[in-house]
N, C-alpha and C positions, 0 to 999 in steps of 0.2 A: 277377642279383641273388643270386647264389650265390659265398661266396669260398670258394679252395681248393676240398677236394674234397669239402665238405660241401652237399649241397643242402637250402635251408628249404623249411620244406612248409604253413607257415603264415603270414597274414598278419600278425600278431604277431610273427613270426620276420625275416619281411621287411623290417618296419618297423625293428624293433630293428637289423638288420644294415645298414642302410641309411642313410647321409650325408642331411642336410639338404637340399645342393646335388646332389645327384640327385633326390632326388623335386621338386625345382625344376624341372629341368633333364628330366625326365621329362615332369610335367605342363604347360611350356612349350610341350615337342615335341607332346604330345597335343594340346593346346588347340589349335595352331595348324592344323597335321595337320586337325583337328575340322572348324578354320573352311573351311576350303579344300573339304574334302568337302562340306559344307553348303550353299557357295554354288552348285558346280561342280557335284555329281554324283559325283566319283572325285576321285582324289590320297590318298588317306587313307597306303595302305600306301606308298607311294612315300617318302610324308615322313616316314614313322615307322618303318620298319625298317628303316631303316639307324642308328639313334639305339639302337634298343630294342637291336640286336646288338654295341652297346656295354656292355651289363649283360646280358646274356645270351646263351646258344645261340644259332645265328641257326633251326632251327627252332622255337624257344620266342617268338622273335620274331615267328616270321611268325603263329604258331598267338595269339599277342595280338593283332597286327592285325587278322588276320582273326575274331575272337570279338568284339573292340570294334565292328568295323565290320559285320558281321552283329547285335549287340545293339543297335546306334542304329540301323540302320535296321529292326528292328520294334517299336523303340520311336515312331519318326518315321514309322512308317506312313502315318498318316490325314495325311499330310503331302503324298502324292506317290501313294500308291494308289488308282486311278482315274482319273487324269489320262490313262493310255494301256492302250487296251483291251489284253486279253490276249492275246485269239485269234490275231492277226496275229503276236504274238510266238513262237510255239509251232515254229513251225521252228526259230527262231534258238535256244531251249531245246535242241529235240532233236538238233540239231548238235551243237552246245556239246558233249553231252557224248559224242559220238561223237570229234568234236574233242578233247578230252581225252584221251580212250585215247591214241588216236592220236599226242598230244603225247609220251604217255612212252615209247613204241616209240620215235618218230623223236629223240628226245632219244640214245636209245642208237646213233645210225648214225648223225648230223652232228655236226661240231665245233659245241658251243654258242658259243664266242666269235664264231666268224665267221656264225654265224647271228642271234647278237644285233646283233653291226654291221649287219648288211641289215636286222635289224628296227627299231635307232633309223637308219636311213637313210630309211628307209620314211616312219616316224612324222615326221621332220623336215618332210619333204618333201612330205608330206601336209597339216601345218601348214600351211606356207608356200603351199600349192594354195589353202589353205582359208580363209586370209584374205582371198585376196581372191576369193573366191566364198559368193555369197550364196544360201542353201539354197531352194528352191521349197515348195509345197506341195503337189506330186505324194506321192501314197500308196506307199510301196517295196512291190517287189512281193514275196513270199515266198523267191524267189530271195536276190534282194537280203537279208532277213534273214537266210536259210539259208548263204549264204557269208561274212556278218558273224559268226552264232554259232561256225559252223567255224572261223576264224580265231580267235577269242576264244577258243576251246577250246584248240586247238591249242597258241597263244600259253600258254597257263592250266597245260596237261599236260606242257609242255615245259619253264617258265620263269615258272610263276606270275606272267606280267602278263599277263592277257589282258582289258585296259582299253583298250591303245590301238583296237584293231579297233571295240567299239563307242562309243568317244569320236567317233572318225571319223565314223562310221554315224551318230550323233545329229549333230554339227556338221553334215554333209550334206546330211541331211532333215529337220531339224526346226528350223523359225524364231523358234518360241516359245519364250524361253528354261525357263517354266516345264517345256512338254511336256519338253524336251530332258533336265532336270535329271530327271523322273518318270520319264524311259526308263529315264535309267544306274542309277537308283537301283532301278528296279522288275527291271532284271537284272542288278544286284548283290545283291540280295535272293535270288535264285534261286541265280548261281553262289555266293553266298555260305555258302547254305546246303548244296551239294554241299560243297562246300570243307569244313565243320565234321564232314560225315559221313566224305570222303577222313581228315581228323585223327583221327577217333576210329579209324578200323578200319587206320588205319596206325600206333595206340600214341600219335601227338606229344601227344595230350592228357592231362599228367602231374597226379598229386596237386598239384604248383603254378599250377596253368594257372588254378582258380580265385580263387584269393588274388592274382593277377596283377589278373585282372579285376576284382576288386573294388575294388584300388587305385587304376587306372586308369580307372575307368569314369566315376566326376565326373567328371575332367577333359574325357574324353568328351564328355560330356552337356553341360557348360559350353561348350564349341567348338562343338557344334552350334547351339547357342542363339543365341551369337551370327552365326554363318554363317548362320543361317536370315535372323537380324533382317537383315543387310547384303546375303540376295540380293532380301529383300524392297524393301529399301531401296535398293538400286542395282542388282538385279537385271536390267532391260531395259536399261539404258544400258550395263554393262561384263560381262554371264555372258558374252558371246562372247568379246571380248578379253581375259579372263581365264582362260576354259576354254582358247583357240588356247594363250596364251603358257606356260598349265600343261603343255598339249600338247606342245609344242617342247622344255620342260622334260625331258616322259619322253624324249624322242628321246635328248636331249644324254645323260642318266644312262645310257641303256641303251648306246651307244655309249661313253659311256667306263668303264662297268663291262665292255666288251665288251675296249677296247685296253689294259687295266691289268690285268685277271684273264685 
């Protein structure tokens, strides 16, 4: 939302320099983006940054997605906080972000294209395992978390999605769509908040980064709202089917950003 080589630095600036039909066409993308998150758990940045790197940087883009979606979820806290204790989760945290490191060393020694192919190959594939497998209610063990975080790390320090690993992880174990939805969200809550600290101490959060979010944050909040009301409302009959098919989704995106870039 900058033209030429002038960057606004205010919201007032923003607005003024700004078409009707983009802040349409913005708050459309967010609303939607919102409601997908709210029902599901994840999708958020998926469907909105690629939209937002239409009007801006794309790291100005991602540094918005991920401020909106860290701001709604501790605004929707009392939403999903409690529903899964913590303790258990503490491996999969301190992976994470060993995972992480680790993602941006191994970023600099593999071709990223063809590492993203095996990973929407993976994700496809995992989908398709997963529908027609219905999850128990065996307890994972620490393990099993500790190589879900790692992977999400990894995925996160490499190539910023490090969603499918525990989309999977929750489709697998967890039957209750409520629990499932309080997992992604209770550690996206966490790597979310690593992610805000990585942007500040890497510079991307610029004097525009709050007038962004201020713009966008109703929208925000309107998406969530209604996402919330529709998982409540249809929640146990279609979060599976819609979380699988969102799944499949990132497969397909990440594969074909993988054979086109």
């Amino acid at each position: 939302m900058a033209s030429g080589g002038h960057t606004v630095d205010t919201l007032s600036e923003i607005i003024a320099g700004t078409e009707l039909s983009t802040f349409v066409l913005l708050w459309a993308v967010i609303i939607g983006a919102a409601i997908i998150r709210a029902f599901t758990g994840f999708g958020f940045a998926l469907a909105s940054v690629p939209v937002f790197s239409l009007f801006m940087p794309p790291a100005q883009a991602v540094v918005l997605s991920g401020s909106l979606s860290l701001l709604i979820n501790v605004f929707t806290v009392k939403t999903y906080w409690g529903e899964i204790p913590l303790q258990p989760l503490l491996p999969l945290f301190l992976a994470s972000a060993v995972g992480i490191g680790l993602g941006v060393v191994f970023l600099k020694h593999v071709d990223p294209d063809e590492f993203q192919l095996l990973i929407g190959a993976v994700v496809i594939m995992a989908s398709l395992v997963l529908s027609a497998y219905r999850p128990g209610r065996l307890r994972p063990t620490a393990w099993h978390t500790g190589v879900t975080g790692f992977a999400a790390g990894l995925m996160n320090g490499a190539f910023s999605m490090g969603g499918p690993p525990l989309i999977i992880y929750a489709m697998a174990t967890e039957p209750d769509p409520a629990r499932s939805r309080a997992f992604l969200m209770t550690c996206f809550l966490f790597t979310g908040s690593t992610a805000i600290i990585g942007f500040a101490l890497g510079g991307l959060i610029t004097p525009i980064t709050p007038a962004l979010i201020a713009l966008s944050f109703p929208a925000m909040y309107i998406g969530d709202k209604i996402g919330y009301y529709l998982f409540h409302r249809f929640g146990t009959l279609f979060y599976r089917r819609v979380a699988l098919v969102f799944l499949f989704g990132v497969g397909l995106v990440t594969m074909g950003k993988a054979l086109v870039g």
